[in-house]
C-alpha atoms as one frame of an Amber mdcrd trajectory, in Angstrom:
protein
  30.970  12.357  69.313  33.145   9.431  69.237  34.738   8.285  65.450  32.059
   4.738  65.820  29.086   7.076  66.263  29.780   9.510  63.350  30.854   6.276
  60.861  27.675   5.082  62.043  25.569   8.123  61.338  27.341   8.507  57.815
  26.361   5.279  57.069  22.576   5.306  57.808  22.576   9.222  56.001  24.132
   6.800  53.018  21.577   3.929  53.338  17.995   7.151  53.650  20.219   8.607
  50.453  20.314   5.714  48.629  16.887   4.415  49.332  15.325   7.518  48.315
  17.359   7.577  44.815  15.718   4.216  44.017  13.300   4.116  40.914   9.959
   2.610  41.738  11.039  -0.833  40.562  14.338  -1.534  42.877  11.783   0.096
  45.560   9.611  -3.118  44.731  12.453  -5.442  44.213  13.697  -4.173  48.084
  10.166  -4.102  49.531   8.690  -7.567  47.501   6.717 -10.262  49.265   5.464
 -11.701  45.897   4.840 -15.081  46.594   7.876 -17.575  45.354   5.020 -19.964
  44.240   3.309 -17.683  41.336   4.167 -18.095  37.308   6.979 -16.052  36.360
   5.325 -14.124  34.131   2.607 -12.898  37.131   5.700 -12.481  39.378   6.931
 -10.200  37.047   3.516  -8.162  36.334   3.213  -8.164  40.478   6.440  -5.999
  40.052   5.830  -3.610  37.562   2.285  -3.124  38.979   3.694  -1.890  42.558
   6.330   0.392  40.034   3.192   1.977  38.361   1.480   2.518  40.874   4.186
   4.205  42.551   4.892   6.108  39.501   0.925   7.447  38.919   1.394   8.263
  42.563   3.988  10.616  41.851   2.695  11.907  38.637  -0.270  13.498  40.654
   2.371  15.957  42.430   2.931  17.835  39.246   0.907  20.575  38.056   1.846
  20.931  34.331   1.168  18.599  31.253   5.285  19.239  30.359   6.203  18.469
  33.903   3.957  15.217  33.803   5.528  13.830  30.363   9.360  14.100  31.640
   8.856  12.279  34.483   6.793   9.200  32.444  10.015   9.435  29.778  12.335
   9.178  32.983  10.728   6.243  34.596  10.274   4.556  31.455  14.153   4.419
  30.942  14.800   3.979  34.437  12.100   1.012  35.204  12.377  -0.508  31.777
   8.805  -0.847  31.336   9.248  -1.335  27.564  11.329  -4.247  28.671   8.624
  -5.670  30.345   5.851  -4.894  27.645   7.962  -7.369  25.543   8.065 -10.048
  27.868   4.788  -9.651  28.427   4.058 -10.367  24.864   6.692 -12.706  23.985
   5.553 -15.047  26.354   1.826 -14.842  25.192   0.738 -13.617  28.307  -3.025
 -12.966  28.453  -4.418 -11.036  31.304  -5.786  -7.944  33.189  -2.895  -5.967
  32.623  -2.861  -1.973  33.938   1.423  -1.626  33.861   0.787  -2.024  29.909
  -2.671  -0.279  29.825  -0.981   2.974  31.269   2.419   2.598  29.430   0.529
   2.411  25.692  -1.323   5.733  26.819   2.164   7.252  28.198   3.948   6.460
  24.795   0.712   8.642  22.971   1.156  11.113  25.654   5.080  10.975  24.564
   4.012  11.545  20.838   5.948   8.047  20.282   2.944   6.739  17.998   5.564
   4.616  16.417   6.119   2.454  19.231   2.724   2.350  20.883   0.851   1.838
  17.371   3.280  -1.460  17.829   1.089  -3.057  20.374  -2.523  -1.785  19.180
  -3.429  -5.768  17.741  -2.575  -6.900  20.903  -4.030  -4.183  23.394  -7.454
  -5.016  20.784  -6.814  -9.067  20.456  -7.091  -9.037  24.670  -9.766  -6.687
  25.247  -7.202  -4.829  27.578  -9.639  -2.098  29.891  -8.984   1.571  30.539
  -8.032   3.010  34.112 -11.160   3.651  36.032 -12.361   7.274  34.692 -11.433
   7.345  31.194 -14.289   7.833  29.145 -12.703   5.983  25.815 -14.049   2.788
  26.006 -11.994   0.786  23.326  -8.736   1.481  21.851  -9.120   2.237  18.478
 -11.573   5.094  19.171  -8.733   6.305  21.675  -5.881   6.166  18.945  -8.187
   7.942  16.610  -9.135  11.159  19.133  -5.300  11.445  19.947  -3.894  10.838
  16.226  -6.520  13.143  14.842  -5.407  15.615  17.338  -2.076  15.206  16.312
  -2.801  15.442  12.168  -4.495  18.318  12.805  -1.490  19.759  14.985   0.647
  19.321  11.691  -1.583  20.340   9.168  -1.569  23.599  11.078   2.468  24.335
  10.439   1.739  24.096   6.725   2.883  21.170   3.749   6.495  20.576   4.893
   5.974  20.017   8.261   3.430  17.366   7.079   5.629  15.669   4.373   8.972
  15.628   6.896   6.904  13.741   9.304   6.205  10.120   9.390   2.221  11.421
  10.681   0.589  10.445   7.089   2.134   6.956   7.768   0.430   6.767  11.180
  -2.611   8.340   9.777  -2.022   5.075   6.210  -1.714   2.193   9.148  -4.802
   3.334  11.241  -7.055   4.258   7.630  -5.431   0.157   6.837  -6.473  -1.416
  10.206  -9.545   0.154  10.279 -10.932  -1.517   7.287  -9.107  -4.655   7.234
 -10.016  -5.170  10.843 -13.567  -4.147  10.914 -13.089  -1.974  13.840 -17.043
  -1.289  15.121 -16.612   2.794  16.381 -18.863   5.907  16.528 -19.789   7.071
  13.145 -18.242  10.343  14.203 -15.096   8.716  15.138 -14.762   6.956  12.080
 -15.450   9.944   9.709 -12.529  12.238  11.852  -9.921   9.561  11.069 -10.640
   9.246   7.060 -11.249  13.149   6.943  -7.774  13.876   8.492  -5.854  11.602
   5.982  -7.888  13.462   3.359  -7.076  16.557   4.337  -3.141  15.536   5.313
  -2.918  14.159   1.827  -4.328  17.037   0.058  -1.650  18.976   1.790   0.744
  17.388   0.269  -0.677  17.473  -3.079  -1.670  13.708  -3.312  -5.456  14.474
  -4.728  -6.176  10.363  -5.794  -5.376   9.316  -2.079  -7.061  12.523  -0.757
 -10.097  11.948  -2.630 -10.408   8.594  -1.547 -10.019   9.048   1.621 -13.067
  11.837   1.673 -15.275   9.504   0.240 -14.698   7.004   2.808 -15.143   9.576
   5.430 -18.416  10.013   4.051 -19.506   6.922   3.702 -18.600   6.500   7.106
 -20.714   9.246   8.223 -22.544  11.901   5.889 -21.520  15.086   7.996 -18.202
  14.528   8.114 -16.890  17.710   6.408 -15.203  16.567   3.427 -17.557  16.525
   0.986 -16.755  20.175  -0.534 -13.109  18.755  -0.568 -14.094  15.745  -2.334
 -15.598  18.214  -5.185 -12.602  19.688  -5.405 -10.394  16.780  -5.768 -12.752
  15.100  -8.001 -12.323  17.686 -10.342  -8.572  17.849 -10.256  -8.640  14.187
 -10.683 -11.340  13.935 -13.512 -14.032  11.931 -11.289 -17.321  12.396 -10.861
 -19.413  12.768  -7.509 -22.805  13.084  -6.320 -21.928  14.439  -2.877 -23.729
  17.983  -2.576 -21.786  20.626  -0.601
């Protein structure tokens, strides 16, 4: 084989290598016809969209829940997505918008409630959808199932895994929004958020919050399983309650 013909073949062996190391995004930056003529800030969505959709495309070749959750940490580093979440509301973008839909539920798949509690106003304020197949029709009834899965996760290690995590904090903005937003959810839904907080705070010895918080739960609907607790504390605290066990 003559020294022009290998130096060639080395070089297109380079160019495969190279095109297959590509993240999603430089895929879509490479393969982009987005027209010239659109907004900037649909230009970029028309980006990130063909990125996701690579990216849920690949997520369907793993068979495990860990396996799943390092790739969506990898190719949100690698594709900057939270980079474009902020343009996207910096600029006060307002639209149909599945790259942020599927990032907000990859951050609470991530257990990064910090970050994704962030953007809740905003995911509520534009009446963002879920993906085709999710039965959770709004988001505050989503961020209650998954946060009250993950109290209840911590209230099983015991007190000190409770108080040396920031989850009563996510559990004090949620309990917050809920009332001084008016969120409209399932009476069952409701009840499970105010009944974890109880219980978190009880853990952590903080009866006046924990009793509150049972009596909301209550209020919110009658059967939701505090009201044996909220004897309890009332005692301890020196109320009074009517609740029957």
């Amino acid at each position: 084989m003559s020294l022009v013909k290998r130096r060639q073949q080395k070089a297109l062996q380079s160019a495969t290598e190279t095109e297959q190391k590509k993240t999603p995004i430089a895929k879509a930056v490479t393969q982009s016809t987005i027209d010239d003529n659109r907004p900037a800030v649909m230009a970029d969505f028309d980006l990130y969209k063909v990125a996701i959709d690579a990216d849920l495309a690949q997520l369907k070749q793993f068979p495990d829940i860990d396996g799943k959750c390092e790739y969506k940490a990898q190719a949100i580093e690698q594709n900057d997505y939270m980079g474009y979440l902020n343009r996207y509301r910096d600029s006060g973008a307002n639209h149909p918008n599945a790259v942020i839909v599927w990032l907000i539920i990859w951050l609470v798949d991530l257990g990064r409630w910090s970050t994704a509690l962030e953007y809740l106003p905003m995911l509520i304020e534009q009446e963002q959808k879920f993906p085709k197949g999710f039965r959770t029709l709004d988001w505050p009834t989503f961020f209650i199932d998954q946060l009250y899965d993950e109290g209840a996760k911590h209230l099983a290690k015991g007190r000190d895994v409770v108080e040396k995590t920031d989850v009563m904090q996510l559990f004090v903005f949620m309990t917050t929004h809920f009332e001084k937003q008016g969120w409209v959810v399932h009476e069952l839904v409701g009840g499970k958020l105010f009944s974890m907080a109880a219980k978190l705070e009880n853990a952590m010895f903080n009866y006046g919050n924990a009793y509150r918080y049972c009596v909301k739960a209550t209020e919110i609907n009658d059967k939701a399983g505090v009201k044996k607790l909220a004897k309890e504390l009332a005692i301890k605290i020196g109320k009074t309650t009517s609740n029957d066990s």
